[in-house]
VEXDREN-2710 file (C-alpha; in Angstrom, 1 decimal):
% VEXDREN-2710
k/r/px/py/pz
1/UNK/-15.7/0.4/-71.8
2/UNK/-13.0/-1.2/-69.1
3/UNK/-11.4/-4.5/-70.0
4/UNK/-8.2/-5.6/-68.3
5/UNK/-6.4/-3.1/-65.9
6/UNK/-9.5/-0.7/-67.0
7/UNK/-11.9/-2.5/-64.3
8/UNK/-11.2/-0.1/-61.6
9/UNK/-11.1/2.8/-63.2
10/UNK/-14.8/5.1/-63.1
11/UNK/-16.4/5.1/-66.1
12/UNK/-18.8/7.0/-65.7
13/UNK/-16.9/9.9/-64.9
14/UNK/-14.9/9.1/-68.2
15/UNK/-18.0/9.1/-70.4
16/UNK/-19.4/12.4/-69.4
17/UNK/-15.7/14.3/-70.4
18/UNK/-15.4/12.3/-73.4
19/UNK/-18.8/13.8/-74.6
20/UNK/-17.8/17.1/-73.2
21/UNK/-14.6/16.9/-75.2
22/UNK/-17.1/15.5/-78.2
23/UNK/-18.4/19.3/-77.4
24/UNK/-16.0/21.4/-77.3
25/UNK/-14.4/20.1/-80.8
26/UNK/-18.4/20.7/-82.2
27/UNK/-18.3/16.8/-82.4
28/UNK/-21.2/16.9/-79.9
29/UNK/-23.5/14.5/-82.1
30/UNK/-20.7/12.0/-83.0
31/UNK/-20.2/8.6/-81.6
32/UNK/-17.2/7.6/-80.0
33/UNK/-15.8/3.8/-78.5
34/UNK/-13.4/4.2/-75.5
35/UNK/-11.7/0.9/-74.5
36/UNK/-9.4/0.6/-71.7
37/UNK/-6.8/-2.1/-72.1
38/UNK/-3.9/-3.1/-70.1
39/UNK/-0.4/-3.4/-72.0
40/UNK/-0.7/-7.0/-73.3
41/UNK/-3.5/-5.6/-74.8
42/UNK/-2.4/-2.3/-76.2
43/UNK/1.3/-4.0/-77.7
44/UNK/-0.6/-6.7/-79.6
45/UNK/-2.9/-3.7/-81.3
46/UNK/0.4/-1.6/-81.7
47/UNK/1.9/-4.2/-83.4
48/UNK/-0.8/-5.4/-85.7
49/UNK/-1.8/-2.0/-86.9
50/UNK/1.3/0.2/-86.3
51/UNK/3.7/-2.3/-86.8
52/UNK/5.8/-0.8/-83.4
53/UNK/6.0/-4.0/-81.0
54/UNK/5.8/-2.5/-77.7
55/UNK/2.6/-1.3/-75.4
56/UNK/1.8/2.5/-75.7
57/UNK/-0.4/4.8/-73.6
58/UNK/-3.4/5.6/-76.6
59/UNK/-4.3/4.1/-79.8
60/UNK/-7.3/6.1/-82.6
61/UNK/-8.7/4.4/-85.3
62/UNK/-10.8/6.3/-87.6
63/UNK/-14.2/4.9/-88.4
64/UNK/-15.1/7.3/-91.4
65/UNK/-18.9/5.9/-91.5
66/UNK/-22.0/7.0/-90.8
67/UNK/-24.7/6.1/-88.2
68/UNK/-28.3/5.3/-89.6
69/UNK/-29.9/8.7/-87.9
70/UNK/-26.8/10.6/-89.9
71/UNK/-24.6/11.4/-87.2
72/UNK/-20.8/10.3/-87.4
73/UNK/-18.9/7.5/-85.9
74/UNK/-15.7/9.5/-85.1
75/UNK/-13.9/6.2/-84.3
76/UNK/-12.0/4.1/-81.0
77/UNK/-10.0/5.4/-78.6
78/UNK/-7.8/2.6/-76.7
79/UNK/-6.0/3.6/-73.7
80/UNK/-3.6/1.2/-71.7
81/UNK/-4.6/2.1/-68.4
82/UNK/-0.9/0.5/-67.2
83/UNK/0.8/2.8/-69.1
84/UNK/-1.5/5.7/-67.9
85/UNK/0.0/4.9/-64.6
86/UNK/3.6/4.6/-64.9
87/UNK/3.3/8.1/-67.2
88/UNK/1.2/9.8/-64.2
89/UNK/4.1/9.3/-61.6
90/UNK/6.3/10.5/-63.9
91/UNK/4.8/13.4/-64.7
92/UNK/3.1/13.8/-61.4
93/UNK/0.0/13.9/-62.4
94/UNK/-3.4/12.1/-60.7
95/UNK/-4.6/8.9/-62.9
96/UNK/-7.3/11.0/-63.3
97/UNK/-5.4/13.7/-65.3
98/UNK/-3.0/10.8/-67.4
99/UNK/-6.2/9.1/-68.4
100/UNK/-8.3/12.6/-69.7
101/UNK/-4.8/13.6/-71.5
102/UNK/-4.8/10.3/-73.2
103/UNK/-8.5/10.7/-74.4
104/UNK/-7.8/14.1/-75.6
105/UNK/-5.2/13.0/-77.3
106/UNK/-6.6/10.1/-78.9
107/UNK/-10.2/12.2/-80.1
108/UNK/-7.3/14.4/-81.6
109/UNK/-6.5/11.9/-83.8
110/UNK/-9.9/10.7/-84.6
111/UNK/-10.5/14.7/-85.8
112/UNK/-7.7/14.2/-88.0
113/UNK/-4.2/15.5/-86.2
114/UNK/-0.9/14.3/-86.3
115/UNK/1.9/15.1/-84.5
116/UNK/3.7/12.7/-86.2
117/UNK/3.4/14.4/-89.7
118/UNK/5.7/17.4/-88.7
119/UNK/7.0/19.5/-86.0
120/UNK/4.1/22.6/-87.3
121/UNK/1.2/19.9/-86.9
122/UNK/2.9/18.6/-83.1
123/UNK/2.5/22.4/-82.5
124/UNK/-1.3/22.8/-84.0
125/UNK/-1.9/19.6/-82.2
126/UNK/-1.0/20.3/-78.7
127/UNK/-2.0/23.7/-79.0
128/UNK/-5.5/22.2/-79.7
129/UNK/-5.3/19.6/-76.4
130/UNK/-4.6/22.7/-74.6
131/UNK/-7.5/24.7/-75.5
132/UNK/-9.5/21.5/-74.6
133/UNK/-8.1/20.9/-71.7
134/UNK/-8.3/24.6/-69.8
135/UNK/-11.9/24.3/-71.5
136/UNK/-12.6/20.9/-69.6
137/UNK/-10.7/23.0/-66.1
138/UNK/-12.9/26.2/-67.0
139/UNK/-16.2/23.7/-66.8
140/UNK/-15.4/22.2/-63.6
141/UNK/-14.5/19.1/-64.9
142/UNK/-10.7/18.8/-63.9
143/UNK/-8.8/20.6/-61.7
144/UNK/-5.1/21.2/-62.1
END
């Protein structure tokens, strides 16, 4: 799951949200890979698939197949850990809180959304993060 500047951060405690995300979006039997990177990492995969040299805080790629048993690789979420940091002081926020943002954000993209498309999709996107994230707060699994 952790490469890089990912080491220290707890997995485990990463996993179970991301499935509970996987939930909430009725994605519950889909597989997903989460990767944190630091932002040597992330620029090199920014610039080879996105063509944008510089590091950035998440990165979806769509798989589009299908497991054996019939449930649905959704696709890989990368998250730059380093960027997760400088982005939570700034918008004083715990690591913690940068890092379940960033995964929300990047399943988001997996399911389809892009806020890049238009300013009515940025809405329907981030409306949609919201409602996940007061779900994840409503569950007990994050605190604001």
């Amino acid at each position: 799951m952790s490469r890089d500047d990912g080491k220290k951060f707890p997995g485990r405690k990463l996993k179970k949200i991301a499935q509970k995300v996987l939930e909430i979006v009725e994605q519950d039997q889909a597989e997903l890979c989460l990767v944190l990177v630091g932002n040597a990492e992330i620029r090199k995969l920014n610039a080879k698939f996105r063509k944008k040299d510089y590091p950035t805080d998440v990165l979806s790629f769509p798989a589009g197949d299908q497991l054996p048993e019939g449930g649905p690789i959704l696709g890989d979420v990368v998250i730059s850990v380093e960027k997760a940091k400088a982005q939570s002081k700034e918008r004083r926020r715990t690591l913690n809180e940068e890092i379940v943002t960033l995964l929300i954000h990047g399943i988001v993209h997996l399911l389809g959304y892009d806020h890049e498309r238009s300013s009515k999709d940025a809405r329907i996107m981030e409306r949609l993060e919201k409602k996940i994230y007061r779900t994840l707060c409503d569950r007990g699994l994050l605190k604001l």
